[in-house]
Legacy VTK file of the C-alpha trace (Angstrom):
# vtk DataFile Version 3.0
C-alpha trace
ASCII
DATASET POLYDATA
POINTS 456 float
-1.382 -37.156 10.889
-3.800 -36.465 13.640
-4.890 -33.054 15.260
-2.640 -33.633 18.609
0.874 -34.781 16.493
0.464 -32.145 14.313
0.363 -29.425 16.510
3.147 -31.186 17.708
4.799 -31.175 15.066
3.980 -27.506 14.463
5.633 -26.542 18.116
8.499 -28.714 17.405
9.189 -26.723 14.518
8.753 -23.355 16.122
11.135 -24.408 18.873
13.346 -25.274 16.393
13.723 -22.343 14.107
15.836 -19.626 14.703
15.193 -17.029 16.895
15.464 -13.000 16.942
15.784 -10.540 19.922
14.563 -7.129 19.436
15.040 -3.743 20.912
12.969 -0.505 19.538
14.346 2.687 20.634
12.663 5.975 19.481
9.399 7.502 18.413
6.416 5.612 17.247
7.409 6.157 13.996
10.485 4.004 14.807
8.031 1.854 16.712
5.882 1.406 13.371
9.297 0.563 11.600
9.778 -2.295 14.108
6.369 -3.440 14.372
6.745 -3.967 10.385
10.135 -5.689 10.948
9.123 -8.384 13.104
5.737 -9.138 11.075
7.927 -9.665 7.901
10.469 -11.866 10.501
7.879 -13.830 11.515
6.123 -14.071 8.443
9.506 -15.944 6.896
9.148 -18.081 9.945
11.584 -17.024 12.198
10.724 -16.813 16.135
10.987 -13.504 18.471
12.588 -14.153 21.282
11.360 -12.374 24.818
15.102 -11.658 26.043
18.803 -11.411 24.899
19.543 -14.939 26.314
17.133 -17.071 24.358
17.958 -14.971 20.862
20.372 -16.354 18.260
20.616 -12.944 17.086
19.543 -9.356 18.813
18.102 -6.188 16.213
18.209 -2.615 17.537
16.284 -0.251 15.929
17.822 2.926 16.797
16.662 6.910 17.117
19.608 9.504 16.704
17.566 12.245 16.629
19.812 14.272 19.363
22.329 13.412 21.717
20.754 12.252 24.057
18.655 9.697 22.075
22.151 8.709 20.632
23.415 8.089 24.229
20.524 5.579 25.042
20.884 3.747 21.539
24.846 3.178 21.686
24.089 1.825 25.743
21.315 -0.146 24.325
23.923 -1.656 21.568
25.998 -2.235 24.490
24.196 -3.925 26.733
22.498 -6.135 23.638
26.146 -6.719 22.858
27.175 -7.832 26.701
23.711 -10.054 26.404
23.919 -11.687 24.068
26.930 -10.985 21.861
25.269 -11.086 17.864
23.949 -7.563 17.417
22.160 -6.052 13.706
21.848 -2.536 14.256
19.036 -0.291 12.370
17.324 2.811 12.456
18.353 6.729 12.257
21.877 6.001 13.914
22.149 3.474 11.580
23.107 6.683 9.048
26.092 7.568 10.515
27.775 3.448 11.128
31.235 5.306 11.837
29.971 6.337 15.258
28.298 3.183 16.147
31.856 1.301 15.268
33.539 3.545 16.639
32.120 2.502 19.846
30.823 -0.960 18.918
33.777 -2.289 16.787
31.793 -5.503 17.492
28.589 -5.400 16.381
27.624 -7.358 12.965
26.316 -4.934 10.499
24.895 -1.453 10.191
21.967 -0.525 8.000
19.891 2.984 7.991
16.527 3.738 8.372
13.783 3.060 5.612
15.935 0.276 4.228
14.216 -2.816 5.967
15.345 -5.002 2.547
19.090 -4.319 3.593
17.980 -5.263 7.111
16.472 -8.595 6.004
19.322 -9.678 3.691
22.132 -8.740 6.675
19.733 -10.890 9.086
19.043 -13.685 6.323
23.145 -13.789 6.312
24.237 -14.016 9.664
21.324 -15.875 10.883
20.211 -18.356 7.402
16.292 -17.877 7.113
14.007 -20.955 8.067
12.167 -23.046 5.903
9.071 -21.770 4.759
6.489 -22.219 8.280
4.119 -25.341 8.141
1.268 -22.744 9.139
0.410 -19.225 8.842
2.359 -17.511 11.441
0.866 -13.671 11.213
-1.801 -12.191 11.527
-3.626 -10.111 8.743
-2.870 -6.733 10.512
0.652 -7.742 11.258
2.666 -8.058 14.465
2.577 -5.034 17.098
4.398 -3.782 20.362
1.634 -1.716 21.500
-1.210 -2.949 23.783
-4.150 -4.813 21.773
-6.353 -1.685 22.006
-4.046 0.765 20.477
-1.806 1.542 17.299
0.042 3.898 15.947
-1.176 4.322 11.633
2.405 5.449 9.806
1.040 7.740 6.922
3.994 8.988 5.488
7.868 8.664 5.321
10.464 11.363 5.380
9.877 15.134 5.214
10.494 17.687 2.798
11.125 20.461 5.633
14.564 21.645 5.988
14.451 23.095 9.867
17.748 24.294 10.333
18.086 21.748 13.699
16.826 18.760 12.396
18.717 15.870 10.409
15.478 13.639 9.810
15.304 14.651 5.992
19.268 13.631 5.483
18.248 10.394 7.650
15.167 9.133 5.971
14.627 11.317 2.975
11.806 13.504 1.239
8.408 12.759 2.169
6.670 9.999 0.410
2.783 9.386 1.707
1.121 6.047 1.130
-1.957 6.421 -0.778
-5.227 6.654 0.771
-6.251 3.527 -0.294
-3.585 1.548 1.292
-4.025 3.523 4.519
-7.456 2.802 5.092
-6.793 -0.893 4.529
-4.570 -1.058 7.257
-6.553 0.790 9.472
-9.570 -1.903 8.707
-7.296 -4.444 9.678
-6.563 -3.077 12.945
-9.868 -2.213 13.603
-10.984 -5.665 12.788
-8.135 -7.352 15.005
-9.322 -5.495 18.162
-7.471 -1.912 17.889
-9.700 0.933 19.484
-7.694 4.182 18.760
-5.737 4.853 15.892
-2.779 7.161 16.452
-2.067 8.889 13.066
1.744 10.005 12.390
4.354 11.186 10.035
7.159 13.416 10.243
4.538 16.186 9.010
0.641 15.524 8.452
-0.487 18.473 7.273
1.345 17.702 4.417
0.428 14.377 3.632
-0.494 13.447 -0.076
1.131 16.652 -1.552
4.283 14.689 -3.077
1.195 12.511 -4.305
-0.623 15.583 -5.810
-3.862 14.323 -4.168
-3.811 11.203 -6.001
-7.021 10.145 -6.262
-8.101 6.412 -5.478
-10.914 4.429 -4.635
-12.030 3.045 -1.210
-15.490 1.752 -0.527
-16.857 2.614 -3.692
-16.190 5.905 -3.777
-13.138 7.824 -4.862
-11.194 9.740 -2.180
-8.228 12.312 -3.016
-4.941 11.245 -0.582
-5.123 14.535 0.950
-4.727 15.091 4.873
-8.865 16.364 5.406
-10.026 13.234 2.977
-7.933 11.066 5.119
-9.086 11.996 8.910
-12.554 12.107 7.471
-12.638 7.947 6.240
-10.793 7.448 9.259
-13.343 8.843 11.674
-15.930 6.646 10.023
-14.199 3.168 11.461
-16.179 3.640 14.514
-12.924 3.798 16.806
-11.350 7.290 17.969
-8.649 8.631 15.732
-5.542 10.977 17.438
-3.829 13.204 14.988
-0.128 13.968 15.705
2.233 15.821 14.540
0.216 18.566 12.548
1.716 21.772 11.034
-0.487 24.833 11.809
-0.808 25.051 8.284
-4.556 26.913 7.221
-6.083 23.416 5.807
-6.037 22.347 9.715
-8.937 24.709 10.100
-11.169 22.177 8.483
-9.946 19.154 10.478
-10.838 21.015 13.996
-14.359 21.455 12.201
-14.548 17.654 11.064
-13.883 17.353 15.202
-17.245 18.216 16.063
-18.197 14.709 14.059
-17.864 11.431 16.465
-14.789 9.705 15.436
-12.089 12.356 15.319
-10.858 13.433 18.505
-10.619 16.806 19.589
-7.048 16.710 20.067
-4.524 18.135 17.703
-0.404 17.922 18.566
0.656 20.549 16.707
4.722 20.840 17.423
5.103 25.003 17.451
9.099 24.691 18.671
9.038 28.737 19.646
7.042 31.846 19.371
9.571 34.354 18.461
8.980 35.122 14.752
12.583 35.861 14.707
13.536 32.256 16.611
11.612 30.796 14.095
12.834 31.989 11.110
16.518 30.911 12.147
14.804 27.714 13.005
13.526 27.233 9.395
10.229 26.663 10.475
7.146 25.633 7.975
4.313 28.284 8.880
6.265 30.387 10.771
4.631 33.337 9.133
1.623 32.316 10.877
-0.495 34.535 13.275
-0.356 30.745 15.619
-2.580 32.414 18.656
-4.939 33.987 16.357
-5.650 30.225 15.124
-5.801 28.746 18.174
-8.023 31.114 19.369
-9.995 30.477 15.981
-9.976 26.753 16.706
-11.358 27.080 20.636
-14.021 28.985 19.297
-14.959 26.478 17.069
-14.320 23.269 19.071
-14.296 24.782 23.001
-13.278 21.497 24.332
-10.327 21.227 21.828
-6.926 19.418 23.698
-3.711 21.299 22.130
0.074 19.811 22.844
2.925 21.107 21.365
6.445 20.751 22.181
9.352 23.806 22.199
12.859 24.532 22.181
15.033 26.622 24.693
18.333 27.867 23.915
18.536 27.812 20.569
21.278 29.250 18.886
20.974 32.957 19.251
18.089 33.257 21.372
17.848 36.199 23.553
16.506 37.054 27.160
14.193 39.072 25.188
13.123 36.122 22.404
12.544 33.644 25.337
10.783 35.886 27.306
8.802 36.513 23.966
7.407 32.388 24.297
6.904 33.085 27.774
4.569 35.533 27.102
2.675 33.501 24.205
2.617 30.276 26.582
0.658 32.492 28.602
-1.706 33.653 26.084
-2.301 30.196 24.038
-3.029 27.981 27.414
-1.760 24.588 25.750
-2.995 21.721 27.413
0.052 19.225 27.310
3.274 21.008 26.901
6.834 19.354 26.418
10.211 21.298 26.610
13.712 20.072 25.290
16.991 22.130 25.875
18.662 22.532 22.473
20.877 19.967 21.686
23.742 20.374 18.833
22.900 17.280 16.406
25.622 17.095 14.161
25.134 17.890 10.831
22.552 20.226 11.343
22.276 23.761 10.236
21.380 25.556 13.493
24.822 24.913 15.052
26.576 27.474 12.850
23.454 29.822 12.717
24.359 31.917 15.619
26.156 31.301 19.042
25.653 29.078 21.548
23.979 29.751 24.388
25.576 28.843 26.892
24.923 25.779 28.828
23.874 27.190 32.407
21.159 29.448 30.779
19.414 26.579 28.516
18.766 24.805 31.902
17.265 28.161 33.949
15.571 28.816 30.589
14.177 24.973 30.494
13.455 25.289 34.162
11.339 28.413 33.922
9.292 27.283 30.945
8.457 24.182 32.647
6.911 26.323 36.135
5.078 28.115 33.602
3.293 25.283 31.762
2.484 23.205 34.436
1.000 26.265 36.405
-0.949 26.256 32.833
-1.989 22.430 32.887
-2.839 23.098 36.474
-5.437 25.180 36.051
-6.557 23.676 32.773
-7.170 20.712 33.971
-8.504 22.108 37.308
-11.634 22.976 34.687
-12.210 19.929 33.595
-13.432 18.669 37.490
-16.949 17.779 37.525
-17.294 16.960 34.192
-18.059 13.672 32.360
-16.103 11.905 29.386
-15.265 8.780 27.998
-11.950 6.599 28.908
-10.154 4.263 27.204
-8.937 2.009 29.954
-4.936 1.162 29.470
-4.210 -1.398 32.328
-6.145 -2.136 35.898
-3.521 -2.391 38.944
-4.709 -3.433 42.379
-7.768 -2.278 41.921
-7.038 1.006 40.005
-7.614 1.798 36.565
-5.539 3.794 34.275
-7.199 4.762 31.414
-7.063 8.384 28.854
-9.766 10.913 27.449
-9.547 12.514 24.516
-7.206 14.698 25.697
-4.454 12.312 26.795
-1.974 10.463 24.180
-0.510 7.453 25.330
3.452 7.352 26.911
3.858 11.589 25.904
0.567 13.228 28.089
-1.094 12.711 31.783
-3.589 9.626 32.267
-7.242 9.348 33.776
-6.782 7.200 37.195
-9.913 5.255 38.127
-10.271 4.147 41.903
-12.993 1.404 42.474
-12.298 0.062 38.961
-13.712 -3.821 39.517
-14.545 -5.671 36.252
-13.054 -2.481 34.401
-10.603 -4.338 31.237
-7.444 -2.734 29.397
-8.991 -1.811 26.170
-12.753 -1.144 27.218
-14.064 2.475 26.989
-16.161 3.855 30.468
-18.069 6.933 31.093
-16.472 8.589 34.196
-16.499 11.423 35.909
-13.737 13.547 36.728
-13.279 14.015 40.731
-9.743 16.077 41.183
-6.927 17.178 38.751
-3.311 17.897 40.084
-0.800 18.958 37.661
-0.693 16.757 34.528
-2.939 13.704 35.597
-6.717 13.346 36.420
-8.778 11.457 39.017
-12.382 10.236 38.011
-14.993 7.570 38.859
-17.142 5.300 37.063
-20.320 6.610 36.288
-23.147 4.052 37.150
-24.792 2.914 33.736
-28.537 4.170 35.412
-27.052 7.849 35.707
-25.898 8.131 31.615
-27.006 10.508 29.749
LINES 1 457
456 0 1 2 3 4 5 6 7 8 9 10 11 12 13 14 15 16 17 18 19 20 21 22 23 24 25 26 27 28 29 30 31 32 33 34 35 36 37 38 39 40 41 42 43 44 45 46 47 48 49 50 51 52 53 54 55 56 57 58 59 60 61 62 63 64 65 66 67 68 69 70 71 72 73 74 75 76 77 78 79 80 81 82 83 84 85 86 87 88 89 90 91 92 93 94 95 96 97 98 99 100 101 102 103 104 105 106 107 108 109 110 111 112 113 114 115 116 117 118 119 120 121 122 123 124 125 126 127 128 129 130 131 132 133 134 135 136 137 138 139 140 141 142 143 144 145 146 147 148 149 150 151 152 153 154 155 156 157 158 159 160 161 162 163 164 165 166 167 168 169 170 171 172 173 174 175 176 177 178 179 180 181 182 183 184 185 186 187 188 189 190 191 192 193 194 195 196 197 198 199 200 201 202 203 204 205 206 207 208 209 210 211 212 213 214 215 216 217 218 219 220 221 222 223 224 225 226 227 228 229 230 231 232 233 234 235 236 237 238 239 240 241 242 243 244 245 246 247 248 249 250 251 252 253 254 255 256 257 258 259 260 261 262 263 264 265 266 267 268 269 270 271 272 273 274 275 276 277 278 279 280 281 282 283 284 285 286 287 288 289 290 291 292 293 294 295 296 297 298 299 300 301 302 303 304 305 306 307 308 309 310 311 312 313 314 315 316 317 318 319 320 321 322 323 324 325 326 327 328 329 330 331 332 333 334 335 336 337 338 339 340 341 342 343 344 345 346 347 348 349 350 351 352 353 354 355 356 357 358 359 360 361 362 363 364 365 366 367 368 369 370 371 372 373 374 375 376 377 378 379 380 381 382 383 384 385 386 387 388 389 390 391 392 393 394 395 396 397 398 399 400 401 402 403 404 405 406 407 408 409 410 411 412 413 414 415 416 417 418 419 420 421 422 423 424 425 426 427 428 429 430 431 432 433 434 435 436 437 438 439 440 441 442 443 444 445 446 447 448 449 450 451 452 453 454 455
């Protein structure tokens, strides 16, 4: 068969086989969880399909995290259902299938998160797998839903925390880290397919490798412990920047703020501090709540001035006082994070915290929520008001009309501000610039190129 009828033939057959709709609801964690899905889908040769109406079958992957995440994933089930009419359903909400039948008698099958083999096999029955592809349909580093430039690197599954107002540990179990070795191989691949920044998450980093006990393993020649430090330090060597995310303040973190004055790591750390009353957090369960957290961060400026902090809080938690909130007030004032987010506490059933202490009551959450939120942008304000007049370098995200949106080391993608570039001709998604930074206004930047003659 010649060149021209077997690509043909090849297209004929991808036409022909089955084809899957997907929806991915959730954190990047859940995004990773997806992004594996649909390599192993394709990889078996079945196609995705861009919509509802050209799928024989729709997946969502769900989040159920708290109510409101619950909301969106039974509308998304919904609407998948109203689409298209053969719905799998996965992910966190997949845990508790009574309340997704309860509202979607309809749908197919249920399976929970971390179980992507009872996924496959409820797929492989309502929609019969292909015969094996003609050709190799995936790529080494797998299939993505994140720009070309960009990935999220999964590190670790469950958590062994028990925070009194979080279900993840019932949902996806104890933590379990990948070892070191397999990591890094992954990252290589991305790296080699095009990938520029690595986004490295978990439920909890600091702890990663400790249900491992450091296993040691080799990489490179050389033999690296899977321990949190070993693993941000062989990361920084790929050549491409590396964003750590969800870090506990634990004291090992010290050293990775020092490894930040290396190219490769970024001085960034999203460290997710929930309150700053000690009693708040000790209702809350909270790992390292015995720590003095401003006296680190304080620590960690000093060591690494230009060091990018975001964290993310909870108001009116059960119990919490005038006096306890105006308590984080006061510490929000004194820690100047850069990128602050604020959720009102939401009852997730099955947690703890809802039978800790009473509710407060609905009215005061939102005034609560409300004045936090004055307060930390008045912070990123001025923050970023600092940061006119100086250069960096950008990772450019997309190019509108002209105008470039691109992030610094001190923006994550989809959660934090963004860099806009006016006069961006022959600027790329995915190349890095020098700029320099022209105005600020609350949580976004405004820069321009720097001309290549001016560098440094």
């Amino acid at each position: 068969m010649n060149d021209a009828a077997s690509n043909t033939a090849s297209a004929t057959l991808s036409e022909q086989a089955p084809a899957i709709g997907f929806v991915s609801l959730g954190c990047p964690k859940a995004l990773v969880d997806s992004e594996r899905l649909i390599t192993e889908l394709k990889a078996r040769g079945y196609r995705i399909a861009p919509g509802y109406e050209s799928a024989d079958l729709v997946v969502v992957n769900t989040c159920g995290f708290i109510d409101a995440a619950i909301d969106e994933s039974l509308t998304a089930i919904g609407e998948a259902l109203e689409h298209n009419g053969r719905v799998l359903v996965t992910g966190c909400l997949g845990a508790q299938p009574e309340r997704i039948r309860a509202r979607h008698p309809q749908v197919l099958g249920v399976t929970g998160p971390s179980t992507p083999e009872l996924l496959l096999a409820s797929i492989d029955a309502h929609l019969p797998r292909p015969h094996e592809p003609c050709s190799a349909l995936v790529p080494p580093h797998g299939l993505r839903l994140t720009p070309p430039h960009y990935a999220y690197l999964k590190i670790s599954e469950g958590c062994n925390n028990r925070c009194s107002f979080c279900i993840i540990p019932s949902l996806r179990g104890r933590l379990r880290s990948r070892p070191l070795d397999e990591v890094m191989h992954e990252a290589e691949a991305l790296v080699a397919a095009g990938v520029r920044e690595l986004l490295v998450i978990s439920q909890d980093t600091s702890a990663y490798g400790s249900d491992l006990r450091y296993r040691a393993v080799s990489w490179q020649g050389h033999t690296h412990a899977t321990r949190f430090i070993e693993l941000a330090r062989a990361l920084g060597t790929l050549g491409v920047w590396v964003r750590l995310h969800y870090v506990y303040p634990y004291p090992h973190v010290d050293q990775a703020v020092e490894l930040m004055q290396e190219p490769g790591v970024l001085p960034y750390l999203d460290i997710p501090f929930q309150h700053a009353s000690p009693e708040v957090l000790k209702r809350m369960r909270r790992p390292a709540h015995a720590e003095d957290t401003l006296r680190r961060i304080h620590s960690w400026r000093r060591l690494h001035p230009q060091l990018a902090l975001r964290s993310t809080f909870i108001v009116g938690f059960p119990g919490e006082t005038e006096q306890e909130f105006e308590q984080l007030l006061a510490w929000l004032d004194e820690a100047q994070l850069d990128r602050v987010g604020c959720f009102q506490y939401s009852a997730v059933e099955g947690a703890a915290a809802n039978t800790i202490a009473a509710p407060v009551p609905e009215e005061i959450k939102q005034e609560r929520h409300r004045r936090f939120m004055q307060k930390a942008a008045a912070i990123s304000r001025a923050r970023l008001r600092q940061r006119v007049g100086q250069r960096c370098r950008v990772l450019v995200d997309e190019v509108r009309r002209g105008v470039a949106q691109a992030r610094s080391y001190g923006e994550a993608p989809d959660i934090d501000g963004v860099v806009r570039i006016s006069a961006a001709a022959g600027v790329r998604p995915g190349d890095f610039h020098e700029v320099e930074i022209i105005a600020a206004d609350t949580y976004d930047l405004r820069a321009r190129l720097v001309p290549a003659a001016t560098r440094a």
